[in-house]
C-alpha positions as CSV (number, residue, x, y, z in Angstrom):
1,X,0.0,0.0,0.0
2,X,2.9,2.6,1.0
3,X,4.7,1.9,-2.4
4,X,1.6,2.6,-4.5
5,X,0.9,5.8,-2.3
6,X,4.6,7.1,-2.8
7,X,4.5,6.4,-6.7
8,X,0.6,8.4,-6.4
9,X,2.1,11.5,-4.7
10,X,5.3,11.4,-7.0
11,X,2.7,11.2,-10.0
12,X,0.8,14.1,-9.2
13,X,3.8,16.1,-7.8
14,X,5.1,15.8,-11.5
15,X,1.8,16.2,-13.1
16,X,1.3,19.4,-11.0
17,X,4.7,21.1,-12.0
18,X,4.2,20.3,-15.7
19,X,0.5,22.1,-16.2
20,X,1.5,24.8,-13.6
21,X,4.4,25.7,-16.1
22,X,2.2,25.6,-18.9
23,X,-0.1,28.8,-17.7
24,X,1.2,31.9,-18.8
25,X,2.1,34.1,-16.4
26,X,-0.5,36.6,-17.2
27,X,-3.5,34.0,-15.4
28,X,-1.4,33.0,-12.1
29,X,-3.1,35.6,-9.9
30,X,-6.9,34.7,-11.1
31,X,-5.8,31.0,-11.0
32,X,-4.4,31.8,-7.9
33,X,-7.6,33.0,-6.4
34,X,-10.3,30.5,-7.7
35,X,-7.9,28.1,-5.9
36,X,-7.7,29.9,-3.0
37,X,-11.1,29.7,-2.7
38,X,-11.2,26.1,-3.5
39,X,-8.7,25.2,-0.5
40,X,-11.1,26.6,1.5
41,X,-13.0,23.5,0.8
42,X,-10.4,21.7,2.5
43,X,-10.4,23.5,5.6
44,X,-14.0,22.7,5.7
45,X,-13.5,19.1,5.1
46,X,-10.4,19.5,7.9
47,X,-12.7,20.4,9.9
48,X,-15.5,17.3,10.0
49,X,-13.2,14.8,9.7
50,X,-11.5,16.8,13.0
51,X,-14.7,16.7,14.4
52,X,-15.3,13.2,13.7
53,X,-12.4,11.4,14.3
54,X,-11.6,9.1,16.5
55,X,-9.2,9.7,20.3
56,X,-6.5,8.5,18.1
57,X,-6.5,10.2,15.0
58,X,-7.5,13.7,16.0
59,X,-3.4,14.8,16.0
60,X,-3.7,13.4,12.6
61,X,-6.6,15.6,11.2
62,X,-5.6,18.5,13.4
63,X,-2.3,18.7,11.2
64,X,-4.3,18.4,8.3
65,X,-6.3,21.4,9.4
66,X,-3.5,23.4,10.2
67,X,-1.9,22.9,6.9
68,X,-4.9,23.4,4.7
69,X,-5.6,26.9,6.9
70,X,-1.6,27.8,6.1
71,X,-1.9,26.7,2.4
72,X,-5.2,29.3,2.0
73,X,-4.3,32.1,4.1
74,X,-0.4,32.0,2.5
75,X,-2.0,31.6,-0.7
76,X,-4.7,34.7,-0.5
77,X,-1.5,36.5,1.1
78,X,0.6,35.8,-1.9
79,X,-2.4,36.9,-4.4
80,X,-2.3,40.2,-2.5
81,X,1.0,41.0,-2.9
82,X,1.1,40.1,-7.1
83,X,-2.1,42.4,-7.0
84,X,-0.3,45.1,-5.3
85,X,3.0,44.5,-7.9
86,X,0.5,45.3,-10.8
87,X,-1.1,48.7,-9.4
88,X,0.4,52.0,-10.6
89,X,2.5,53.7,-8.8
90,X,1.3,56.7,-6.9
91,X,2.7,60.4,-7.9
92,X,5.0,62.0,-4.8
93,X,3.1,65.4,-4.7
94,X,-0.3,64.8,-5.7
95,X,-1.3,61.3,-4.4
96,X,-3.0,61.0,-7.3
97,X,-3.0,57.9,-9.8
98,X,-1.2,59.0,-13.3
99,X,-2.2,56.7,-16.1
100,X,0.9,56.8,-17.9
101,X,2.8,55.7,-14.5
């Protein structure tokens, strides 16, 4: 069972790295959010099986919790700061947005 798990998460490791380099730069933040929001399925699901589990699998499913909150809130944190790389940059003396900045 182990071996067939290892060659799974090597599968899909390799999977995910080859269509992740495929997207064009251009759709990583909007990709990045619809999966943000996604993985907050995950914390959900965290969540009732943490609620649900048995005495001795609760440290299991409460690391599994912890990582699906970290995976959303680092991923909503790194969508924010690509958002903020693409805004213009703000004119010293007037404060005001100039289009051609």
């Amino acid at each position: 069972m182990l071996p067939a798990m290892f060659i799974i998460l090597v599968a899909s490791a390799i999977l995910g790295y080859r269509i992740i380099s495929a997207v064009p730069p251009l759709l990583h933040t909007p990709l990045m959010s619809g999966m943000n929001a996604l993985s907050g399925i995950t914390v959900i699901g965290a969540i009732a099986v943490f609620t649900t589990a048995p005495a001795g699998a609760r440290s299991i499913a409460a690391i599994a919790l912890v990582l699906a909150s970290i995976n959303v809130f680092g991923g909503f944190w790194v969508t924010e700061r690509m958002l903020r790389m693409f805004k213009g940059k703000k004119h010293e003396t007037g404060g005001e947005e100039l289009p051609w900045s």
